[in-house]
C-alpha positions as CSV (number, residue, x, y, z in Angstrom):
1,X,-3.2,15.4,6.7
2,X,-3.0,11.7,8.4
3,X,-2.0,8.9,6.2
4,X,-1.4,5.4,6.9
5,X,1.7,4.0,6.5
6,X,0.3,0.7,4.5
7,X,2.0,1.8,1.4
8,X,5.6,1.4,2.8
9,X,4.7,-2.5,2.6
10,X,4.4,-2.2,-1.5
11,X,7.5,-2.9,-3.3
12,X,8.3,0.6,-4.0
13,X,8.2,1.5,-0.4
14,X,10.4,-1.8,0.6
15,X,12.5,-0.2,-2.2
16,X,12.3,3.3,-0.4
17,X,13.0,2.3,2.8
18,X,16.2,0.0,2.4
19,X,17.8,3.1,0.3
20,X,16.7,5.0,3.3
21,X,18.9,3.2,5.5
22,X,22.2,2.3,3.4
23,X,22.0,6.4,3.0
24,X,21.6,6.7,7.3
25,X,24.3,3.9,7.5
26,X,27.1,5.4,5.7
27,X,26.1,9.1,6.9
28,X,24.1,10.4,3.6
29,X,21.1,11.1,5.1
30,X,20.3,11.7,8.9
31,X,17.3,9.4,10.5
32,X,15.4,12.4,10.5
33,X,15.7,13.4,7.3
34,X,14.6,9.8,6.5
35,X,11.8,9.5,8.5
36,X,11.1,13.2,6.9
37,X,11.5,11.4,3.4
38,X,9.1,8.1,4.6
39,X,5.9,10.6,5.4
40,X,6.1,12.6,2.7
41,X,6.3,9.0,0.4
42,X,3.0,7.9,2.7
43,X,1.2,11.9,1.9
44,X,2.2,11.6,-1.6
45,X,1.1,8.3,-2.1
46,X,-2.8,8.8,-0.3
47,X,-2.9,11.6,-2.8
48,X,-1.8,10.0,-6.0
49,X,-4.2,7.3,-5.5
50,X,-7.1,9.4,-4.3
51,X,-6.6,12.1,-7.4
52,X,-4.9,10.4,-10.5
53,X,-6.3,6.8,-10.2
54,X,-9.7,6.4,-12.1
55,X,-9.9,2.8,-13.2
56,X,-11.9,0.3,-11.9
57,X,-11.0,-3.6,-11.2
58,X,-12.8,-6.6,-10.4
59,X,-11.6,-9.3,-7.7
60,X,-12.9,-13.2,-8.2
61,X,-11.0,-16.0,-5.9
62,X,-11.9,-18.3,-3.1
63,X,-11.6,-16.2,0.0
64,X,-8.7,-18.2,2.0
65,X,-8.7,-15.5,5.0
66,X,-10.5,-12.4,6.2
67,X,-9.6,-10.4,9.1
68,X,-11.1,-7.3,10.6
69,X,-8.8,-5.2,13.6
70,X,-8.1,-1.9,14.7
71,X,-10.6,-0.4,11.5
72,X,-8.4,-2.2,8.3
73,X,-9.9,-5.7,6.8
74,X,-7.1,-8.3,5.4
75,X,-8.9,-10.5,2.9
76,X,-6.2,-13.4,1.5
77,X,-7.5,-14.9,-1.6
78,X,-6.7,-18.1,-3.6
79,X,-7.0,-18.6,-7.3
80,X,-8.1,-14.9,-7.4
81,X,-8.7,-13.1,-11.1
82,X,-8.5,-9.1,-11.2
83,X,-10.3,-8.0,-14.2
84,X,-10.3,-4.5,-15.7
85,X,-12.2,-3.0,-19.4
86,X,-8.5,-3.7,-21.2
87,X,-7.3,-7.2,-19.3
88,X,-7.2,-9.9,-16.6
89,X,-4.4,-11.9,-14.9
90,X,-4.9,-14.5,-12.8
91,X,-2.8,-14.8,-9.2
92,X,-2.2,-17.9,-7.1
93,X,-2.7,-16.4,-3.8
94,X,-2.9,-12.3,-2.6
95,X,-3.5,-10.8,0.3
96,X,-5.2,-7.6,0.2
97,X,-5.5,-4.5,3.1
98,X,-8.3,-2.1,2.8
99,X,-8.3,0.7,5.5
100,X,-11.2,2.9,5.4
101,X,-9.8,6.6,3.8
102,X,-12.5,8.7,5.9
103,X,-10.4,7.4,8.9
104,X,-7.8,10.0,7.8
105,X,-9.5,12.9,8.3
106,X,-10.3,12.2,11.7
């Protein structure tokens, strides 16, 4: 199975990888084993999001930036609102990455 590596980007992945390499620095974990640890986090996380999430949001904002390259549209949004059935919050500024999933089973 391919998977994109977008998801390293996300907090918990930032998280991830900087544990990743404290354990490689001190001599925990070997760089394979970490790069081992990294692709299962990007398979694991391509199918948690394609199988357990079910809810639905809605995206208002002023559309600051859109890019399309290599098959994955950026969008940067100002004053954006995401809107679900139980809330909405309000952000200053996001940037958002979209990469088309039927690209992964090529």
């Amino acid at each position: 199975m391919a998977t994109f590596e977008l998801y390293r980007r996300s907090t918990i992945g930032m998280c991830l990888t900087e544990t990743l390499d404290e354990m490689v620095q001190s001599g925990t974990l070997t760089p394979e084993l970490a790069i081992q640890v990294l692709v299962q986090f990007d398979k694991s996380m391509t199918e948690a999001l394609e199988t357990q999430v079910k809810s639905k949001v809605s995206v208002k904002g002023h559309l600051h930036t859109y890019r399309f390259c290599d098959n994955v549209w950026t969008f940067i949004l100002q004053d954006a609102s995401f809107k679900n059935e139980e809330c909405q919050e309000h952000v200053g500024r996001v940037k958002i990455v979209a990469c088309d999933s039927k690209l992964l089973s090529q």
